[in-house]
C-alpha positions as CSV (number, residue, x, y, z in Angstrom):
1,X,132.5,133.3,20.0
2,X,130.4,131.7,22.6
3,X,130.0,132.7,25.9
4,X,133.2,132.2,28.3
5,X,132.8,130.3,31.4
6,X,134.6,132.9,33.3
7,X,131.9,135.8,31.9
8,X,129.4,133.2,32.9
9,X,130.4,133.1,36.2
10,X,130.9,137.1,36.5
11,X,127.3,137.7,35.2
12,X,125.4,135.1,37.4
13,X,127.5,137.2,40.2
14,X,126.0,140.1,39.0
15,X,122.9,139.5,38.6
16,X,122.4,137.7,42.4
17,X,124.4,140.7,43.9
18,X,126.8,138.8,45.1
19,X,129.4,141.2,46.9
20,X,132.7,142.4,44.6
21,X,130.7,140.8,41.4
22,X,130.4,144.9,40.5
23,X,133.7,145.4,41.7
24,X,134.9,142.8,39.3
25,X,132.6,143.3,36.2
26,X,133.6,146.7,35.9
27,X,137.5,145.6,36.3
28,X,137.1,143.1,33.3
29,X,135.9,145.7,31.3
30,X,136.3,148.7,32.1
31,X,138.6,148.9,29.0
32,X,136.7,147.7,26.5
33,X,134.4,150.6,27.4
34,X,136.9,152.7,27.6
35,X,137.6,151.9,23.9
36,X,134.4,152.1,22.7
37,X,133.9,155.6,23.8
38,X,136.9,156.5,22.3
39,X,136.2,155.1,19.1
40,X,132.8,156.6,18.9
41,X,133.7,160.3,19.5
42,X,136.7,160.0,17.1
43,X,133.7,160.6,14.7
44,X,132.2,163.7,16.4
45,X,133.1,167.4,15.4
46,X,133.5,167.8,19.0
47,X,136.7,167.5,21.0
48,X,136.5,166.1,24.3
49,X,138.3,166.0,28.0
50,X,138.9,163.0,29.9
51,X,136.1,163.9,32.5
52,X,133.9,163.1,29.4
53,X,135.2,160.2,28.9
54,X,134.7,159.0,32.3
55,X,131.2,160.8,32.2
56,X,130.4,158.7,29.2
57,X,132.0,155.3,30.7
58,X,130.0,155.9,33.9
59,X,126.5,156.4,32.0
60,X,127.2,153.4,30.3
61,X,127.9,151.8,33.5
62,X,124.4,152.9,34.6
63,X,122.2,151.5,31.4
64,X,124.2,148.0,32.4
65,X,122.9,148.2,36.2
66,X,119.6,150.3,35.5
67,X,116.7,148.8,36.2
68,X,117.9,145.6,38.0
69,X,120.3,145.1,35.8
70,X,118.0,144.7,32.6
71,X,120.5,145.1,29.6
72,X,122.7,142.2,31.7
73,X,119.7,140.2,32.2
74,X,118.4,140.3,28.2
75,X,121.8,138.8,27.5
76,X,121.4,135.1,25.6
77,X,124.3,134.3,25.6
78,X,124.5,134.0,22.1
79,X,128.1,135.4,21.5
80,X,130.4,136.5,23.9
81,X,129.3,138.9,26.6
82,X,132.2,141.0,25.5
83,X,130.3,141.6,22.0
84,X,127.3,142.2,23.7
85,X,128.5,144.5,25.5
86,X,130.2,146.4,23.0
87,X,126.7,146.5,20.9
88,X,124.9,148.0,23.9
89,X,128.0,150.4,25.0
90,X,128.3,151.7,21.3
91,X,124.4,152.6,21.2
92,X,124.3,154.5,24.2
93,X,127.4,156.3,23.0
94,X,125.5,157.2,19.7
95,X,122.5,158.5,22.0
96,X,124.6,160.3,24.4
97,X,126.4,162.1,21.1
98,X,123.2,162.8,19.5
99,X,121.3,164.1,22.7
100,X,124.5,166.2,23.1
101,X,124.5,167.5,19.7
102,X,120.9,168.2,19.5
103,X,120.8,170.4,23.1
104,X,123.8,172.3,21.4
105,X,121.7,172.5,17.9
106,X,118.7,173.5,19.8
107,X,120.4,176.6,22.2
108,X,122.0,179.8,21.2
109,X,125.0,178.5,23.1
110,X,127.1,176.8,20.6
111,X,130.3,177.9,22.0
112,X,131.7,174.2,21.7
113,X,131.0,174.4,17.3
114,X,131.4,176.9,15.0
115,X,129.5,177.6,12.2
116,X,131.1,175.0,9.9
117,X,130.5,172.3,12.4
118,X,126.5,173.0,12.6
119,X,126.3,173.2,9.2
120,X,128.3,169.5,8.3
121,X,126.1,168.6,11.7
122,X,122.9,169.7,8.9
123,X,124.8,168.4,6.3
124,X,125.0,165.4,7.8
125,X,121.4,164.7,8.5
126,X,120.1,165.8,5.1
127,X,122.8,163.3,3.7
128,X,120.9,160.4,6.0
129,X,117.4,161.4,5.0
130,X,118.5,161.5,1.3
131,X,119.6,158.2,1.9
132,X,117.1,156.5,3.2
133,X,114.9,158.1,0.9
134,X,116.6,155.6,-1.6
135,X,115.8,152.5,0.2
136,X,112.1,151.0,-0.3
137,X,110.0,152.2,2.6
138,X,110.1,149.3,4.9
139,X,114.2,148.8,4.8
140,X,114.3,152.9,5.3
141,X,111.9,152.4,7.9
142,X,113.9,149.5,9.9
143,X,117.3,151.7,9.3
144,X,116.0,154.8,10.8
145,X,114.0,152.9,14.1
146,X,117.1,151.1,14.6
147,X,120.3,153.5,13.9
148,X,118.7,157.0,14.4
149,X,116.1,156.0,17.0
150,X,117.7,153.3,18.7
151,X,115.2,150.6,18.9
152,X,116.0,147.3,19.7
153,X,114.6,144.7,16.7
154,X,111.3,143.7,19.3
155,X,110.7,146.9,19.3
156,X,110.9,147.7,15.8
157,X,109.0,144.6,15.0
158,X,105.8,145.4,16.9
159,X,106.3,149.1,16.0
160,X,106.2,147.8,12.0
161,X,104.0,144.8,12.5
162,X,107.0,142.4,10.9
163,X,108.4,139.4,12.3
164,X,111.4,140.7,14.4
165,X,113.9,137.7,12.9
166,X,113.2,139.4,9.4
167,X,114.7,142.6,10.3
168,X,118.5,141.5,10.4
169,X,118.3,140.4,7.6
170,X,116.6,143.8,6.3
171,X,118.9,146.1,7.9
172,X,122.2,143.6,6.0
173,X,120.3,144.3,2.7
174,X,119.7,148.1,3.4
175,X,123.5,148.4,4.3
176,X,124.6,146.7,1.5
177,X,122.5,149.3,-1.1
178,X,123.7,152.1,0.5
179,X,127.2,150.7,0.7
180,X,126.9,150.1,-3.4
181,X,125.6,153.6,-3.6
């Protein structure tokens, strides 16, 4: 789906500053954040409070307006800006979890998971690794920059030396082994 006049018209608002464009970005989609966060802790051992929630809709509120509003601003306009969105909200979700998981793994204070949960958190990871030690080195490579480490595909590209429209194309061919698998 193509970009929407009306999201057009909200992001050029945005981006100048002009007064209530904030206002009104975060109205429009305030719940399709909302759903993404929801959707992406279903998968954690941890349970969460609605405070998180908002704590995780308002840090993903923050990567959109960080920096000038850089993530809005490396929008192409490509598909809709609610897909976009969704990409970029989901990734910092899987960041937040993981930084949040790792500062538990890494304390003594793990009064949030008990021992099973650490140990399917290990389980886990050594599943990944095993993996992507089954994928040829480049396509294990690309899956780990870009799901684990978060990269973005430019970054991945200059990080690999490969042409950064190859890499979509790599990551679909990785997914599909491990799907067979």
């Amino acid at each position: 789906m193509a970009l929407s006049e009306i999201d057009r018209n909200l992001l050029d608002r945005c981006l100048q500053q002009k007064p209530r464009a904030w206002e009104d970005f975060v109205d429009r989609f305030i719940g399709l954040i909302t759903h993404v966060v929801k959707h992406t802790t279903q998968s954690s051992p941890e349970s969460f409070t609605s405070e998180d929630y908002g704590d995780f809709c308002n840090e993903i509120f923050l990567t959109f307006i960080e920096n000038n509003f850089a993530v809005l601003r490396h929008f192409r306009g490509q598909s809709s800006l609610a897909t976009y969105l969704t990409v970029v909200a989901r990734r910092k979700m899987v960041k937040l979890l993981n930084n949040r998981m790792d500062s538990v793994m890494l304390t003594d204070n793990v009064s949030s998971f008990d021992e099973d949960d650490a140990l399917n958190y290990l389980y886990d990871r050594d599943e990944v690794e095993n993996l992507l030690s089954e994928l040829p080195p480049v396509e294990a490579a690309i899956v780990k920059l870009f799901y684990l480490e978060q990269k973005q595909y430019k970054e991945i590209s200059a990080e690999l030396n490969i042409p950064e429209n190859s890499i979509g194309p790599i990551l679909h061919r990785a997914r599909q082994r491990l799907k067979n698998r």
